[in-house]
C-alpha positions as CSV (number, residue, x, y, z in Angstrom):
1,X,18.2,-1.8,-4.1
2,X,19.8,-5.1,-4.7
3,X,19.4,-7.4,-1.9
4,X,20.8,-11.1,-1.6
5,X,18.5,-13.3,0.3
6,X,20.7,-16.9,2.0
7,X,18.2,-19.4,4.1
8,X,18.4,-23.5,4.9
9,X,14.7,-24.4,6.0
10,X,14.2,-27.2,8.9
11,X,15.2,-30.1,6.5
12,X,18.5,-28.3,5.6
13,X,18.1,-29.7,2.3
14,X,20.5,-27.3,0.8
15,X,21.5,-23.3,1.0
16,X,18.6,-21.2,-0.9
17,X,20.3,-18.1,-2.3
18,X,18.6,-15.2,-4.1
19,X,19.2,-12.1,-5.2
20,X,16.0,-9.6,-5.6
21,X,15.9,-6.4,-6.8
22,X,13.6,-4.1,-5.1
23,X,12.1,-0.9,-7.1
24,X,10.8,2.2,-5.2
25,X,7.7,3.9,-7.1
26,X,4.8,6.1,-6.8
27,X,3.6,9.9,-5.4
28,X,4.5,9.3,-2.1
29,X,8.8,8.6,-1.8
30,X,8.4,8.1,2.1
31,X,5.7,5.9,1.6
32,X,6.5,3.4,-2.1
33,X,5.3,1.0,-4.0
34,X,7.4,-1.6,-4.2
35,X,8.5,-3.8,-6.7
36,X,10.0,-7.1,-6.1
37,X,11.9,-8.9,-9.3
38,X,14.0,-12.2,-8.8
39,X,17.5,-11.6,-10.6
40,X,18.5,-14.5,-9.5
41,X,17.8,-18.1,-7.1
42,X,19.3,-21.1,-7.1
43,X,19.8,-24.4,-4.1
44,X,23.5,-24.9,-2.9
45,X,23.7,-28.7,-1.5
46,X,25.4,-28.6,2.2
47,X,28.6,-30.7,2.5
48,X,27.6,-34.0,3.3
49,X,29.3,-34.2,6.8
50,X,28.1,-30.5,7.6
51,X,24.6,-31.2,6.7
52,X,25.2,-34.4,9.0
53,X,26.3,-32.3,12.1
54,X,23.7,-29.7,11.5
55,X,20.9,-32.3,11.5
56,X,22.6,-33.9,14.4
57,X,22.7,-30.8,16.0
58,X,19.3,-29.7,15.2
59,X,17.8,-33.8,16.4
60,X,19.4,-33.4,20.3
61,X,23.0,-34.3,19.9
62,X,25.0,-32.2,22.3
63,X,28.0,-30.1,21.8
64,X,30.9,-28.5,24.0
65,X,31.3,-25.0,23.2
66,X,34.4,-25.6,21.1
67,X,32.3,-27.9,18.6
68,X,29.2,-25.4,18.6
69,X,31.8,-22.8,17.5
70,X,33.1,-24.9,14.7
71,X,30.1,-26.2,14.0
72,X,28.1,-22.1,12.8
73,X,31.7,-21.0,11.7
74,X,31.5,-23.8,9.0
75,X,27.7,-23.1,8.1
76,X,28.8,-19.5,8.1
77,X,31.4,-20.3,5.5
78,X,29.2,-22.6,3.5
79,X,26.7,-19.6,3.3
80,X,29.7,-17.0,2.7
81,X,30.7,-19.1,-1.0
82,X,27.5,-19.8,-1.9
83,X,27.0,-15.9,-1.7
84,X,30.2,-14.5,-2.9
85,X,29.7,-17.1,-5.9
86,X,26.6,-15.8,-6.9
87,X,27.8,-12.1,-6.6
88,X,30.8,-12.9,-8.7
89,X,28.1,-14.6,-11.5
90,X,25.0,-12.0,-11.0
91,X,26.8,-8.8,-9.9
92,X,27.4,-6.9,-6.3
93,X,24.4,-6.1,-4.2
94,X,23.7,-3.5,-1.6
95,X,22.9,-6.3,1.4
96,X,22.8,-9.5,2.4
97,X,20.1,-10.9,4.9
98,X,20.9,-14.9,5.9
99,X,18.4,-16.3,8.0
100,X,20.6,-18.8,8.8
101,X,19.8,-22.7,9.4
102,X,17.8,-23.0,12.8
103,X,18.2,-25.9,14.7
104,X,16.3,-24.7,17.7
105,X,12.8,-22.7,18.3
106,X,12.4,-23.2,21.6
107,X,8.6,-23.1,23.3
108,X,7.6,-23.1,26.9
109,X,4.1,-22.7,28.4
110,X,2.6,-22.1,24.7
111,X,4.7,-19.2,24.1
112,X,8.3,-18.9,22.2
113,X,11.0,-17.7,24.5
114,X,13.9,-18.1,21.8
115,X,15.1,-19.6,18.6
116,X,19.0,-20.5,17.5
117,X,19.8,-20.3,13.9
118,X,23.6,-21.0,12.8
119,X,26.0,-19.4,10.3
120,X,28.0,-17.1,11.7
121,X,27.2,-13.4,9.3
122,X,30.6,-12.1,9.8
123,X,32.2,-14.5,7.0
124,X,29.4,-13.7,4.6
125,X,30.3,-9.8,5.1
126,X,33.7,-10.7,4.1
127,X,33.3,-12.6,1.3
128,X,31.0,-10.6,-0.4
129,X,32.0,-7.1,1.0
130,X,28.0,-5.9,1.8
131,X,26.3,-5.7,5.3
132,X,24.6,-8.5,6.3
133,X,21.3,-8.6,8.3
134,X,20.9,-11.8,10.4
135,X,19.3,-13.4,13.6
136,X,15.8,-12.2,12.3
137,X,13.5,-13.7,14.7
138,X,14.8,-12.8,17.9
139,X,13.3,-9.1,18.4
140,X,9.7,-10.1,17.8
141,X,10.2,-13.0,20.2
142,X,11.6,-10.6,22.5
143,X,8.3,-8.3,22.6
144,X,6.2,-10.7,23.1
145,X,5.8,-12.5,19.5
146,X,6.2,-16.2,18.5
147,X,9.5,-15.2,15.8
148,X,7.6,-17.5,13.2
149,X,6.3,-18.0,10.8
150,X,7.4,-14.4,9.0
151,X,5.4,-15.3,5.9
152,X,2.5,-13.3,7.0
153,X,5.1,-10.3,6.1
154,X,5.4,-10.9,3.1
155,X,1.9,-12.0,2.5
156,X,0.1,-9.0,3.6
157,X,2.3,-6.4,1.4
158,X,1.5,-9.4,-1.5
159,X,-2.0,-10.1,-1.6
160,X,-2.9,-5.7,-1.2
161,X,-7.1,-5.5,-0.8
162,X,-7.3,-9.0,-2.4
163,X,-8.4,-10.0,0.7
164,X,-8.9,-12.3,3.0
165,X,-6.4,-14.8,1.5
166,X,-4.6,-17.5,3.0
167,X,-0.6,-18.9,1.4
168,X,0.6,-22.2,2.9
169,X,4.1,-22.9,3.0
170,X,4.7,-26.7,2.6
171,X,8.8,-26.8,4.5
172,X,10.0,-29.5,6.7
173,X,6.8,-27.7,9.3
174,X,4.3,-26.4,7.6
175,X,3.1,-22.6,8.5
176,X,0.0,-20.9,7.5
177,X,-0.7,-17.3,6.8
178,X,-3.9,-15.8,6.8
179,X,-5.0,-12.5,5.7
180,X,-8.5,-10.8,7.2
181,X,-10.0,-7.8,5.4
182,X,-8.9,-6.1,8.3
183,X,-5.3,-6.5,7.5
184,X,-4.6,-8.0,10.2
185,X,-2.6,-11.4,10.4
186,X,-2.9,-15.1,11.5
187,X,0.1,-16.9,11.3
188,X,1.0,-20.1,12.9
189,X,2.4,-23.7,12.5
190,X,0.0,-26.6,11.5
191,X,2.6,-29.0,12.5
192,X,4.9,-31.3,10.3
193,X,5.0,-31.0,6.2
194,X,7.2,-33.2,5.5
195,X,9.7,-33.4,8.3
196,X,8.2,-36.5,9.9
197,X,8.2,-38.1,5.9
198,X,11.4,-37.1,5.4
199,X,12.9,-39.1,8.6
200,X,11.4,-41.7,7.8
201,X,12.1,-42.5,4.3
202,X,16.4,-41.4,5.7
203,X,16.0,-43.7,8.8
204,X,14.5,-46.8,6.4
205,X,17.4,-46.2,3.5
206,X,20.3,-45.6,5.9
207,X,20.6,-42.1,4.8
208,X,21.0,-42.8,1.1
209,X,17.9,-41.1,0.5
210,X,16.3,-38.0,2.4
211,X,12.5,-37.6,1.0
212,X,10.2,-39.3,-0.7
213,X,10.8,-38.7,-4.3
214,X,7.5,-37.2,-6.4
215,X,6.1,-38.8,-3.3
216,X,6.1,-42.6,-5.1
217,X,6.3,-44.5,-2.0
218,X,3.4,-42.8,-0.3
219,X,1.4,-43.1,-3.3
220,X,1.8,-46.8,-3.8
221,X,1.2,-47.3,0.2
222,X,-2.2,-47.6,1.9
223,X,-2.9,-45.6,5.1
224,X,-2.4,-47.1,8.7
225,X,-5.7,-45.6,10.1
226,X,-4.6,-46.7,13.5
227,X,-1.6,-44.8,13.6
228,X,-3.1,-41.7,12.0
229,X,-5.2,-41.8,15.0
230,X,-2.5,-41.3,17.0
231,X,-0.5,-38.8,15.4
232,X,-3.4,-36.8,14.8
233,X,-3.7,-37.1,18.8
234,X,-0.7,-34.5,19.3
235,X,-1.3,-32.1,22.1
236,X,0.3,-29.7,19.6
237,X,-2.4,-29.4,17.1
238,X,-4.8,-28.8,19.6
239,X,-3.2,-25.5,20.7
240,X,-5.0,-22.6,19.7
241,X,-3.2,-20.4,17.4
242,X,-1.2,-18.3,17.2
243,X,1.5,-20.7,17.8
244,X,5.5,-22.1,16.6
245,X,7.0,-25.1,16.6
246,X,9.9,-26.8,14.9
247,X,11.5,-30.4,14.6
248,X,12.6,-31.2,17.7
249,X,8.8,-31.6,18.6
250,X,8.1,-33.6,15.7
251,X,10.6,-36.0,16.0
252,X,10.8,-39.7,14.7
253,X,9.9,-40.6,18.5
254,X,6.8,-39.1,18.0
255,X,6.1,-42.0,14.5
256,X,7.6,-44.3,16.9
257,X,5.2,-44.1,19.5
258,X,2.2,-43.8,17.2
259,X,3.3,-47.2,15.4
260,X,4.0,-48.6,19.4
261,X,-0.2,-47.5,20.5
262,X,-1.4,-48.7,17.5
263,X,0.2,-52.1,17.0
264,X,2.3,-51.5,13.8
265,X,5.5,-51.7,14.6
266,X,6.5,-53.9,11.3
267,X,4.3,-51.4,9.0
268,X,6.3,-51.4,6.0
269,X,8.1,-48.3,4.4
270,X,4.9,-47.1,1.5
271,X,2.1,-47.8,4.0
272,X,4.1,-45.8,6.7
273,X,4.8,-42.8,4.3
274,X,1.4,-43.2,3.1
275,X,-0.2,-42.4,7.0
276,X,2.7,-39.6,7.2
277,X,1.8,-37.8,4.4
278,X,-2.0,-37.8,4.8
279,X,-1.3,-36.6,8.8
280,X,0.5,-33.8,7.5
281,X,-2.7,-33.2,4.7
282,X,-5.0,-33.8,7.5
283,X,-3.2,-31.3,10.6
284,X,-3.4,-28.9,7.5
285,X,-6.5,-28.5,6.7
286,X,-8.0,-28.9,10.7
287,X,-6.1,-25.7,10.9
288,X,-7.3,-23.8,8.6
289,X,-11.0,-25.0,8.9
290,X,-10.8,-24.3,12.6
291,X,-9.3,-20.6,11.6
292,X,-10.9,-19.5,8.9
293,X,-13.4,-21.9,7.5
294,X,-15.4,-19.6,4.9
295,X,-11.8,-19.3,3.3
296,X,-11.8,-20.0,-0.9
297,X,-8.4,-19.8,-1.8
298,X,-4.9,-21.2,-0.3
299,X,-1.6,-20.8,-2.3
300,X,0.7,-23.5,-1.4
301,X,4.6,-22.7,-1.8
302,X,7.6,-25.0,-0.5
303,X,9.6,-27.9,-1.1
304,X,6.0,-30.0,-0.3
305,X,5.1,-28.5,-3.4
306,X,6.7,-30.7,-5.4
307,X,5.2,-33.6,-3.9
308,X,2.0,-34.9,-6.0
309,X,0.8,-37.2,-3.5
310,X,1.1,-34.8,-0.5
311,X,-1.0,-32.4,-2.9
312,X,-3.7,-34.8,-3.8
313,X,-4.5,-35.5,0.4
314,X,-4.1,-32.0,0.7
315,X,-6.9,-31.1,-1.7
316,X,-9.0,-34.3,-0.5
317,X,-8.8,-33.1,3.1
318,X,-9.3,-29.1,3.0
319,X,-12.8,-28.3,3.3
320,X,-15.5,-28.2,0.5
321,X,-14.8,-24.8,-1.6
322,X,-11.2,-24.3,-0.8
323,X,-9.5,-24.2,-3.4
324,X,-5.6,-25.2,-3.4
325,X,-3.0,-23.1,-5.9
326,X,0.3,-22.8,-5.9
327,X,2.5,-20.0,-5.9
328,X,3.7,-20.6,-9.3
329,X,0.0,-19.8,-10.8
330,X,0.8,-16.5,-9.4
331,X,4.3,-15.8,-10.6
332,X,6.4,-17.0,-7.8
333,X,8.7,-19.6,-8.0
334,X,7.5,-22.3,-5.1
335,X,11.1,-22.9,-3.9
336,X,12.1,-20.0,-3.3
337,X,9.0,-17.8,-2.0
338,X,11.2,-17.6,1.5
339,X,14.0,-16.3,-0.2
340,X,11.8,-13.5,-1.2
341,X,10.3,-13.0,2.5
342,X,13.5,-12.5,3.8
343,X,14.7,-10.1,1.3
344,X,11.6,-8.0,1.9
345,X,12.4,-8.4,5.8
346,X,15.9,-7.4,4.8
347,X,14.7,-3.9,2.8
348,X,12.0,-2.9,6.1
349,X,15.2,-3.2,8.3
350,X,17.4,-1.3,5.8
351,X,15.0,1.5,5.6
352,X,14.0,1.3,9.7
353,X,10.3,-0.4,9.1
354,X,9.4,-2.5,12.3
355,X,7.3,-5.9,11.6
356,X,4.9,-7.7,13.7
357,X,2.9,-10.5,12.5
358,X,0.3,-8.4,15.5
359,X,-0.6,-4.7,15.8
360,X,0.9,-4.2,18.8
361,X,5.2,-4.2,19.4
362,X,6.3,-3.9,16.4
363,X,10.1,-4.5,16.4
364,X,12.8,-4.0,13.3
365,X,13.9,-7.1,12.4
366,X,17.7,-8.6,12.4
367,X,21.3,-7.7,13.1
368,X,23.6,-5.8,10.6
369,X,26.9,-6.8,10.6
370,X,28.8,-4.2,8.6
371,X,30.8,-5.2,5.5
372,X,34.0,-3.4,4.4
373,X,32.7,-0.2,4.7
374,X,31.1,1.8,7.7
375,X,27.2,1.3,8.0
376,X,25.0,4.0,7.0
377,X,21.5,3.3,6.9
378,X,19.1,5.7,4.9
379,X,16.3,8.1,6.2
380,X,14.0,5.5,7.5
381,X,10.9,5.5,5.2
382,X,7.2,5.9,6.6
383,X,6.0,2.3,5.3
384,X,5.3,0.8,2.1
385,X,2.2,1.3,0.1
386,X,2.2,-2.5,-1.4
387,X,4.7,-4.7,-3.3
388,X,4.0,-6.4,-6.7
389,X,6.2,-9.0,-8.3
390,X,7.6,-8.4,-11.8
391,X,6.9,-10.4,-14.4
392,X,9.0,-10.6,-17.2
393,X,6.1,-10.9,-19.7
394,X,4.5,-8.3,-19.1
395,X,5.0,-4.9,-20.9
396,X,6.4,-2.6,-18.1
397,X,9.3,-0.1,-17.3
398,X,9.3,-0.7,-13.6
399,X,12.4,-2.6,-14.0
400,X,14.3,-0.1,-15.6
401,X,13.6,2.3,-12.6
402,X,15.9,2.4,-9.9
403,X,15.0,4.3,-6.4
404,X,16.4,3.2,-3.3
């Protein structure tokens, strides 16, 4: 089964698109082994002026109804061509699933009572002709969940009985999954990645630039350890876990009061990127020593990943023995690890598999929106007895294999 995965994390940095072919194996047809293989990913940059909106959007500004409907109508557009162009380069596929770009994750008393992501799915069902599956958190929310982060998914079919394990995903929030020996999942928000870094470093250049490039301004800064104090003072990281959040609590009003309590308000551009970036490394690795503190091995995926400096505090500040990977040393591209959560999300929905991030109310995941031709969904399957991830290098037939 061919499924094409389209996402926009919280920076909206650009449109992630993916196609993944899934591989159906072993004794048990109800019940397969699944293999995943990239066919192909790539990053389509937003329009300027929709990225603008969407950010606007996404940071408070308000909107009539007529301008909300023009406003996921275009995102759903942008998502439809960057789809139906890399169908028309790569080949048709049996399903979409677009996670859209969220601007909302709304949390009240602890608990998440709903999340908006745009881009309406109807256009990308035209364009490329396939069923789309979207609006993927909403169901778990709605039993009871927190609708992110999904990576625990992924993560559990991944990682098999090497376990307990723990993957870190380094987006404008950062989310960590942790796997116990029991199977069972911990997944939760730390708090900001590189959101807070990212605002800063746009606010200070007037837009012309939107992160910190190989993170060279925070590495030639020095850290403001007055205004770490108070941005480490966030009543969010001291909420137990399970938990969500998203931008709109880590807002540049949040840097700006830090810099206000602590008497910096001139700190200059390095220093301040400096004390972001080690406030991300820092809420990072308090959360996982206060989950799972006998933990030896975190693999790091994400735009974050690409960030030396954020890497360095990260591995300075995560407790003695934990060692920090990334997902590249274990065949999957760091960019684009989402892309290949939502595609697996996309086959459990196709073939009626609920998910929960806990044992209990398990819901399936998304909305179809039919494409040209009338939905027909195939005999749901049992469950899956473990995903691998092709690699090309390796001497194997399981490509060769299709059974959907």
């Amino acid at each position: 089964m061919r499924i094409l995965s389209l996402q926009s994390g919280t920076s909206a940095d650009g449109i992630d698109a993916a196609i993944v072919q899934f591989t159906a194996a072993g004794d048990d047809p109800r019940r397969p082994e699944l293999t995943l293989r990239q066919i192909a990913a790539e990053t389509v940059d937003w329009a300027p002026e929709l990225r603008r909106d969407l950010l606007a959007f996404a940071d408070g500004a308000a909107l009539d109804a007529g301008a909300l409907t023009r406003l996921t109508t275009a995102a759903g557009r942008a998502f439809a061509a960057a789809a139906a162009d890399l169908c028309a380069r790569f080949g048709p596929v049996d399903l979409v699933v677009s996670h859209g770009q969220t601007v909302y994750h709304w949390v009240e008393d602890g608990h998440a009572r709903g999340t908006l992501q745009l881009g309406e799915a109807a256009w990308i069902a035209e364009a490329v002709g396939a069923p789309v599956l979207s609006n993927l958190r909403a169901a778990d929310i709605a039993a009871g969940g927190e609708g992110a982060p999904l990576m625990g998914i992924f993560d559990r079919a991944w990682f098999g009985d090497n376990v307990p394990a723990a993957s870190l995903n380094l987006g404008g929030i950062a989310n960590l999954q942790i796997v116990l020996a029991s199977g069972e999942i911990l997944a939760f928000d730390t708090g900001p990645a590189n959101v807070l870094i990212d605002a800063a470093i746009a606010r200070s250049s007037g837009g012309s630039l939107g992160y910190d490039p190989d993170g060279s301004h925070a590495a030639a800064g020095t850290v403001h350890d007055g205004v770490l104090s108070a941005l480490l003072a966030h009543p969010y990281l001291a909420r137990p876990a399970p938990k969500s959040t998203g931008r709109e609590t880590f807002t540049l009003d949040v840097v700006d009061a830090a810099l206000a309590a602590s008497g910096a308000r001139d700190l200059g551009l390095s220093d301040l990127l400096a004390t972001l970036t080690r406030y991300s490394a820092v809420s990072v690795a308090g959360a996982l020593h206060a989950a799972a503190p006998d933990l030896g091995l975190v693999i790091a995926s994400g735009g974050g990943v690409d960030n030396p400096t954020l890497l360095a505090e990260l591995r300075a500040a995560l407790p003695a023995g934990v060692e920090l990977a990334t997902s590249a040393e274990h065949g999957i591209d760091p960019g684009f690890k989402e892309s290949l959560l939502f595609a697996l999300i996309g086959y459990l929905s196709w073939h009626g598999l609920p998910l929960s991030l806990r044992a209990e109310n398990p819901r399936i995941a998304g909305v179809f929106s039919a494409g040209i031709a009338p939905l027909r969904l195939p005999e749901p399957l049992l469950g899956i007895a473990g995903l691998h991830i092709f690699s090309p290098d390796r001497n194997s037939h399981e490509s060769e294999h299709r059974n959907d």
